[in-house]
DOMI-568103 format. One line per 4 residues: number of its first residue (from 1); their letters; for each residue x, y, z of C-alpha. Coordinates in steps of 0.05 Angstrom, whole numbers, always signed. Example, Ala and Ser with C-alpha at 12.3 -4.5 7.8 and 13.67 -1.06 7.14 Angstrom:
1> as> +246:-90:+156  +273:-21:+143
% end
This chain:
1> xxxx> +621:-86:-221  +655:-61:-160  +632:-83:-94  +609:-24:-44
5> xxxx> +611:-19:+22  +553:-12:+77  +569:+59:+89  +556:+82:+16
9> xxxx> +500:+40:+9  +471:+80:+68  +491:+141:+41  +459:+121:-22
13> xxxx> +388:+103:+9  +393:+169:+52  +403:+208:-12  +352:+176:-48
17> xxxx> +297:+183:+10  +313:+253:+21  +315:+282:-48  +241:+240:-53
21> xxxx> +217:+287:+7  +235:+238:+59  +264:+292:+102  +235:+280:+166
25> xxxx> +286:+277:+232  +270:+200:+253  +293:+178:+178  +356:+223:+180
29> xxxx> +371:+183:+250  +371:+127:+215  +424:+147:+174  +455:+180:+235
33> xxxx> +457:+110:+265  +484:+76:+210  +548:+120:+216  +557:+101:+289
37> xxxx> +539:+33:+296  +552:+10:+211  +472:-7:+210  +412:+13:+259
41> xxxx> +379:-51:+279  +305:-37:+253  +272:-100:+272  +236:-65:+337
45> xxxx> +214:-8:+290  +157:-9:+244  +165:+28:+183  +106:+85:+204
49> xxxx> +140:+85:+272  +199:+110:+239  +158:+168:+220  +112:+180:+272
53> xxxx> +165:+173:+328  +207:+240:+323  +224:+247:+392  +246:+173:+399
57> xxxx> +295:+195:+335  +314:+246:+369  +342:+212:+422  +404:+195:+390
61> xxxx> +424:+258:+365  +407:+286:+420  +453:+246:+458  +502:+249:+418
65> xxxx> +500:+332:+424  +503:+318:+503  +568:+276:+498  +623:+314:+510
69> xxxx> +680:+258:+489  +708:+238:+425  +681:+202:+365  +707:+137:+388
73> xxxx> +673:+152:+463  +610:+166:+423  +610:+100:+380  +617:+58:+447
77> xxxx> +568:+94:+480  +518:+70:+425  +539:+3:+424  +527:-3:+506
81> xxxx> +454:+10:+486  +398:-41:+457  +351:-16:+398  +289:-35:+449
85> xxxx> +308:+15:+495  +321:+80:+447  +255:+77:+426  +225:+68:+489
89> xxxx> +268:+117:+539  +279:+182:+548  +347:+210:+537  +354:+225:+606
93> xxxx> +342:+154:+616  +396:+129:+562  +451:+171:+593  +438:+135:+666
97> xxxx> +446:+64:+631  +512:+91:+591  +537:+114:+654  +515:+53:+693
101> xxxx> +542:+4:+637  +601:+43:+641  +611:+36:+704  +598:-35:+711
105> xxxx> +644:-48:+645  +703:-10:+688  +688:-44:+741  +687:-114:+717
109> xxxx> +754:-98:+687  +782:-64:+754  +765:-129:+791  +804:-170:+726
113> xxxx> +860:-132:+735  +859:-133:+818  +853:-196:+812  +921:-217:+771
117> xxxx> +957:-158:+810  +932:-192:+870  +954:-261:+848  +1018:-239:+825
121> xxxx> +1029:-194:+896  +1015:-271:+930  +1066:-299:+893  +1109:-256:+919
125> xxxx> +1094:-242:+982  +1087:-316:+999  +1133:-327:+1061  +1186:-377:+1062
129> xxxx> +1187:-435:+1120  +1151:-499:+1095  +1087:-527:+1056  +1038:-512:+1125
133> xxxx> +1061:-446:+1132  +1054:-431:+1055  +983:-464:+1062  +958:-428:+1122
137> xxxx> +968:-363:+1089  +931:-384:+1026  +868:-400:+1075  +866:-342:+1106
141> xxxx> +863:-296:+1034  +817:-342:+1014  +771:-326:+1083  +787:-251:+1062
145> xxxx> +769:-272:+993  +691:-300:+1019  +680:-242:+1068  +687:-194:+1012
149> xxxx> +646:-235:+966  +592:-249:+1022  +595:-169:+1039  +577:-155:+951
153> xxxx> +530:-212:+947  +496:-174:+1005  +489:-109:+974  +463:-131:+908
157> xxxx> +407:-166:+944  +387:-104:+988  +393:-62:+920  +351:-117:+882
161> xxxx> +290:-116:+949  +301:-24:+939  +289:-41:+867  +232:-90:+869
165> xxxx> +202:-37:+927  +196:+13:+883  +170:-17:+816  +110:-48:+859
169> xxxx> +97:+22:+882  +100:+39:+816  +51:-15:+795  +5:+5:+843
173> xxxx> -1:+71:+819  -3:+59:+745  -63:+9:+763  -114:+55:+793
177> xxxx> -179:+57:+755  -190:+134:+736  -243:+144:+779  -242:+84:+827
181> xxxx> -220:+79:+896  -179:+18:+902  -122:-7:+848  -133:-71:+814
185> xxxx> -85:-131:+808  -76:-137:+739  -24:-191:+749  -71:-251:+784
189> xxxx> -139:-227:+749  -122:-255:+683  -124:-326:+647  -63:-340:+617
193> xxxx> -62:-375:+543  -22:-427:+526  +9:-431:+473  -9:-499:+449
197> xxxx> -75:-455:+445  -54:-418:+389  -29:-427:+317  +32:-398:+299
201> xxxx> +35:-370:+221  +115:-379:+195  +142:-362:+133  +154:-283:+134
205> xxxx> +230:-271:+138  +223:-201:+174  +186:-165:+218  +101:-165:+212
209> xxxx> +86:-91:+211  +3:-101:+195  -49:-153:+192  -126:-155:+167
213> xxxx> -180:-205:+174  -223:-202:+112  -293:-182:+123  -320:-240:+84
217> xxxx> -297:-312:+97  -234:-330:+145  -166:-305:+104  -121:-262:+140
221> xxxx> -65:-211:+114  -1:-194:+133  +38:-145:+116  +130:-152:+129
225> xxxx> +190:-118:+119  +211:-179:+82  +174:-149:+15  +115:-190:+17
229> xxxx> +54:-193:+38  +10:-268:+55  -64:-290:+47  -66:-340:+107
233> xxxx> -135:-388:+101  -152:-403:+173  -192:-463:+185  -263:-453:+234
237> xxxx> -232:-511:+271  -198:-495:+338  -128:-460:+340  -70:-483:+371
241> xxxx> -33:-553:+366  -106:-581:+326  -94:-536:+276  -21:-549:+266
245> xxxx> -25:-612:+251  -59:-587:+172  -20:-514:+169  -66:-463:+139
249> xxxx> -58:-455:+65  -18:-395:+39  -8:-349:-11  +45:-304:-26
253> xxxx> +40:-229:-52  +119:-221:-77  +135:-140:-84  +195:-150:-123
257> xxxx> +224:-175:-181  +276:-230:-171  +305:-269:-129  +323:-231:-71
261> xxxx> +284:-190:-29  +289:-115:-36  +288:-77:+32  +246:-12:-9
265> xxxx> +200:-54:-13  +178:-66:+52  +102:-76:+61  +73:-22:+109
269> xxxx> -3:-24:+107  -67:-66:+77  -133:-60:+75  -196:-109:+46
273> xxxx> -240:-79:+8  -318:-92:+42  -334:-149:-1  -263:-178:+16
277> xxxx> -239:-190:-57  -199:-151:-57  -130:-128:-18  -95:-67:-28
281> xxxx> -19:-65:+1  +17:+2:+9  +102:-2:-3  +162:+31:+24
285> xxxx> +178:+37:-62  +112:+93:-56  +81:+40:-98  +6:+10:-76
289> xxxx> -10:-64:-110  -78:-85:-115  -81:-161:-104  -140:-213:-118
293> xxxx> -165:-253:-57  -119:-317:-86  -53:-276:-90  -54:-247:-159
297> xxxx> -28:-181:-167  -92:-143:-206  -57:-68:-209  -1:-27:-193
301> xxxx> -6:+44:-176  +44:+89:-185  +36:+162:-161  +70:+174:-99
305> xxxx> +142:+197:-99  +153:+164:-26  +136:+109:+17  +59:+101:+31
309> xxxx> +41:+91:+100  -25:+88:+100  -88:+59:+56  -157:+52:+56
313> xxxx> -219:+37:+14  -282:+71:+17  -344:+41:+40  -376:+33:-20
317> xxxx> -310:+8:-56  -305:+49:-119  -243:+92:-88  -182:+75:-49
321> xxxx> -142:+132:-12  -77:+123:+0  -31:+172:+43  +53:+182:+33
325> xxxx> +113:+211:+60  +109:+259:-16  +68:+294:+32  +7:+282:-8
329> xxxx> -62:+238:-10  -88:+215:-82  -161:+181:-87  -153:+125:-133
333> xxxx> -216:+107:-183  -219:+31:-174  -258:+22:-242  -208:+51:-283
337> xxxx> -149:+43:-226  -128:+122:-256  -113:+181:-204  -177:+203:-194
341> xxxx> -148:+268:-153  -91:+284:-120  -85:+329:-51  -25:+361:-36
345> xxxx> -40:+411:+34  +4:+378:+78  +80:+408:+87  +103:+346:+115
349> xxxx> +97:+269:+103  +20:+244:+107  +21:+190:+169  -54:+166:+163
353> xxxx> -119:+179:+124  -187:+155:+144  -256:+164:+94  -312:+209:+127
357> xxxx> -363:+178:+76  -353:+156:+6  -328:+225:-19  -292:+255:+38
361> xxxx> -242:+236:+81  -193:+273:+137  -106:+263:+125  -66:+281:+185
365> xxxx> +14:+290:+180  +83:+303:+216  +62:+387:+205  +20:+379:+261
369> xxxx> -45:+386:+220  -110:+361:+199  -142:+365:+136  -221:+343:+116
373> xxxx> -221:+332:+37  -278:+326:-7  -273:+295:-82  -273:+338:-125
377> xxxx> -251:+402:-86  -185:+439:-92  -186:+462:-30  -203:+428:+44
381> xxxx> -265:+432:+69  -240:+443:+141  -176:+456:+174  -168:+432:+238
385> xxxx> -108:+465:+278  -90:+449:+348  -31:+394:+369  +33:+418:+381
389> xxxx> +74:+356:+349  +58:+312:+296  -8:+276:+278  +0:+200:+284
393> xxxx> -77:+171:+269  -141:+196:+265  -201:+161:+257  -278:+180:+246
397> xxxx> -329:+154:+298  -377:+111:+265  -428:+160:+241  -376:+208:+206
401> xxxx> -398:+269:+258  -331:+258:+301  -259:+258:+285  -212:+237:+335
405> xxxx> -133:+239:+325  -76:+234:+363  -8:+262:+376  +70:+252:+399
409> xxxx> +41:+324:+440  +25:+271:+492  -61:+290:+476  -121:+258:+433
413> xxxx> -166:+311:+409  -243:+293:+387  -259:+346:+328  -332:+373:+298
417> xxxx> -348:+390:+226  -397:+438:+271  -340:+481:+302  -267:+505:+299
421> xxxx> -230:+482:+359  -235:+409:+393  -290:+389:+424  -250:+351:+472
425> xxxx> -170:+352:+495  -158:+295:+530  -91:+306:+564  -82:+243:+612
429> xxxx> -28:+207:+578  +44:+222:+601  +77:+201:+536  +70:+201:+457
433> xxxx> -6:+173:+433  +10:+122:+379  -65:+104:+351  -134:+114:+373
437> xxxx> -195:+65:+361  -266:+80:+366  -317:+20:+395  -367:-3:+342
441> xxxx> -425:+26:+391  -469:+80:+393  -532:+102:+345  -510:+82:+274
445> xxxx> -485:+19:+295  -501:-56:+300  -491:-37:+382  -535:+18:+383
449> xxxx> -557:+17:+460  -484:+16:+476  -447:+80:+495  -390:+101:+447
453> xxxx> -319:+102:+469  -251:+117:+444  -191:+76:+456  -121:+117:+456
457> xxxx> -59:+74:+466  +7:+101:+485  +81:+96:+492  +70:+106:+569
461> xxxx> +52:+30:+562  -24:+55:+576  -95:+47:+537  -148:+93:+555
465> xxxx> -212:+85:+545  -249:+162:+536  -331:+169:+553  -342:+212:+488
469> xxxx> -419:+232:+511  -393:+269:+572  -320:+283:+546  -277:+241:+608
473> xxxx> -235:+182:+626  -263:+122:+642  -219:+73:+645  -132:+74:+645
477> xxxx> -113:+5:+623  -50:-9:+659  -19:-79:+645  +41:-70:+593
481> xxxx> +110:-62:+603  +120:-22:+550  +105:+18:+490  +33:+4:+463
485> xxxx> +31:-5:+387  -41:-33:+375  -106:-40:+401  -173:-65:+372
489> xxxx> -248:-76:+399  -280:-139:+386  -345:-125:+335  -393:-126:+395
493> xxxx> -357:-77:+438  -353:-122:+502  -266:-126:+502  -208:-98:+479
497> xxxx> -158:-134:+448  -84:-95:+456  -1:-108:+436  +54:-81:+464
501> xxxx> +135:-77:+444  +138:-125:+524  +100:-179:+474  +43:-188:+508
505> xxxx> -25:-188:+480  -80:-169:+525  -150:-178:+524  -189:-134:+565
509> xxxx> -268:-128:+586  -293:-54:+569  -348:-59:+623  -305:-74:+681
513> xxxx> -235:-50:+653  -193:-107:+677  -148:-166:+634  -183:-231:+623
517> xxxx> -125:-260:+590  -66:-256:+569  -20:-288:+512  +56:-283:+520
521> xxxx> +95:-282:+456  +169:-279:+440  +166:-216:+403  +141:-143:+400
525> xxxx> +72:-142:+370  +56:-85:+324  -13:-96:+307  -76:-143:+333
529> xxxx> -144:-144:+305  -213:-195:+309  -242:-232:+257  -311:-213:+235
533> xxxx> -343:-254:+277  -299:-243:+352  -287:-305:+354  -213:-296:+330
537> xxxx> -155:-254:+344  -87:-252:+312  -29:-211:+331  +36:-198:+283
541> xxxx> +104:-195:+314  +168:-164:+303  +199:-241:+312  +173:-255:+236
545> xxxx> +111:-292:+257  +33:-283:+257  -7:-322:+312  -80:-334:+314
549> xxxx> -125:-360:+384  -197:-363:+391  -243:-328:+436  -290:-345:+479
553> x> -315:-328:+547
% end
């Protein structure tokens, strides 16, 4: 066989996608990349982001259309930017630093080329009359030499002080409690963890784009773009450098056939069933695997024309949902592991799916719209119709009365089964609204004289934390750098637990709406959650790990 080359190969996996209904403007970037830069580096993307983020995919086409140079201007232009910051600034943003780079490439090599013209001027312009003379005149350019580098040094430093003026301003600001009247200093109020405090899981050989605790014993799942998925078995015993010394037992849930990964088959979503014996894992292939609770692959379903990027099981267990970029949802009967129905409203991929009850559940997708299902029906039971860009998450409160979902149109919206339009439309957040959480409080719940809240968690590198009862803001959670991926509350509703692309993880107290602590990682984190108990946390990382630390106050 004849060997290809990487450009067909990505013209073959654009094909492929595409005529599967992959058509969505973030994939074709992808491809768009490839051409410029022979490969987009992924490894800061999660597969859903790929999907969910269409204005961070738009960025390079879009600037792209607003260079005016050639294709070789265009191709350096690319490669004087990092994948962190296209998908997290603006393309307004991404022009300054081309222009910037630019401008600090030319003049690096103005100052190389001054320099030899300068040296070779000296050489000639060296006056006869004697080694002193001769030596003199070197001193002085080299005095001319310091002043000028004394006169730089100097105004790097006052542009560094501007610089460091302006972001504490800009702390400030971001830190004010919605609602209070003085800003809080995130950076001194927290504890910071050490990392000989927690246990670091190795073994994934790509990105970790989800992780579950089971709800029964102490396994953990994670889910990679290396084409597996692992059952971790975490010891009650302490984490950190105790626990290294006897590494947690493994198990490996292989989605291919061979020897070498296959990059289709990236894992993008898992869920436990509630006994936790079972995990279901959702593929890039549009495959879902059904594993046992010691690794062994129990079912495959096939169905779905497209990746699946999103899966859940009901409460009872006797159907699993799954969601896909075919644009469709299909209920799965887990007795017979058959397509129990299959619901195709959507126009455009299906980004998440959540159950109402045991025979209903709402789908949201890049078409801007919601969807409630019932089992059973051919048509949905209600339409909901209000964000002006595509529908990353939505989740049901914990009652089934309230759907919340949120969008890249910068808003979470809080829907009734009672009414039409939203309830609420909160608008605070300045930038796309990645997922949304709901606290385990509230009538119906093990927290029942708690008030119930929603979490919302941004790329403005924000959480916000909604008062659902009266419809406003009552905390904005201002300590990450950058985008916001994930963010969890701990089963008794007390803290927060969030992850951010600037790899930290932050734990935060609902009541006064300040960090407690803080773990530093070397890596984006795409997803945190608590063991059953809150006793636990673990965070997976675009740096191929999973870590775990306790939790106690």
């Amino acid at each position: 066989m004849g060997a290809i080359t990487s450009a067909e190969l990505n013209f073959i996996v654009f094909r492929y996608l595409q005529e599967s209904g992959f058509v969505h403007a973030a994939f074709t970037l992808g491809y768009e990349a490839g051409i410029h830069k022979g490969g987009i580096d992924g490894s800061l993307v999660p597969p859903g982001a790929l999907i969910t983020i269409v204005q961070k995919g738009l960025q390079y086409i879009e600037l792209e259309a607003n260079t005016d140079e050639n294709d070789e201007e265009v191709e350096r232009d690319f490669a004087l930017l990092e994948p962190l910051e296209i998908i997290t600034k603006d393309v307004e943003e991404l022009q300054q630093i081309v222009k910037e780079r630019k401008r600090e490439r030319f003049q690096s090599d103005f100052e190389k080329d001054k320099g030899k013209e300068k040296e070779c001027m000296e050489e000639h312009e060296r006056p006869p009359g004697g080694e002193q003379e001769r030596d003199r005149h070197d001193k002085e350019k080299e005095q001319e030499r310091e002043k000028d580098r004394a006169e730089r040094d100097k105004e790097q430093e006052k542009e560094k002080q501007h610089t460091e003026s302006v972001d504490k301003v800009k702390h400030e600001e971001d830190t004010l409690v919605a609602g209070g009247p003085t800003p809080m200093d995130i950076s001194t109020s927290s504890h910071e963890i050490s990392s000989t405090e927690v246990t670091v899981l190795e073994g994934h050989s790509s990105e970790v784009f989800a992780c579950a605790w089971s709800p029964a014993g102490s396994l953990l799942a994670s889910g990679s773009g290396d084409s597996t998925a692992r059952i971790w078995t975490i010891p009650d015993a302490p984490c950190g450098s105790i626990m290294q010394s006897s590494p947690p037992g493994v198990h490996v849930l292989k989605h291919f056939k061979g020897r070498t990964n296959e990059k289709s088959k990236d894992v993008t979503t898992l869920d436990w069933n509630g006994e936790g014996t079972l995990l279901a894992t959702g593929s890039y292939d549009g495959q879902a695997r059904i594993w046992s609770r010691d690794g062994e692959l129990k079912q495959t379903l096939f169905k779905h024309k497209g990746p699946i990027f999103s899966l859940k099981w009901n409460k009872k267990g006797d159907f699993l949902l799954s969601g896909s970029v075919d644009k469709t949802a299909i209920v799965w009967d887990t007795k017979t592991w058959e397509c129990k129905q299959q619901f195709e409203f959507h126009s455009a991929p299906t980004l998440d799916v959540d159950w109402r009850n045991n025979n209903s559940f709402a789908t949201c997708s890049t078409d801007n719209m919601i969807y409630v299902c019932k089992i059973g029906e051919p048509r949905p039971v209600k339409t909901f119709s209000g964000h002006q860009s595509e529908v990353n998450a939505i989740k049901w409160d914990p009652t089934g009365s309230l759907l919340a979902s949120c969008s890249d149109d910068w808003t979470a919206k809080i829907w009734s089964m009672k009414q039409e339009k939203c309830v609420y439309d909160f608008k605070e957040h300045t930038k796309e609204i990645y997922t949304i959480r709901w606290s385990p409080t509230g009538p119906g719940t093990n927290n029942p004289n708690k008030q119930l809240l929603l979490a919302s968690a941004s790329f403005d590198s924000t959480i916000k934390l909604w008062e659902v009862e009266q419809g406003c803001l009552l905390y904005s959670l201002a300590g990450h750098r950058q985008p916001v991926y994930s963010v969890a509350f701990s089963p008794d509703g007390e803290y927060i637990a969030s992850g951010s692309l600037d790899q930290c993880l932050h734990i935060w107290s609902v009541k006064e709406g300040r960090i407690l602590k803080t773990y530093r990682g070397t890596g984006g984190i795409f997803e945190v959650c608590w063991n059953k108990e809150g006793s636990k946390i673990a965070a997976c990382f675009s740096n191929n790990t999973v870590c775990v630390m306790d939790f106690r106050m």
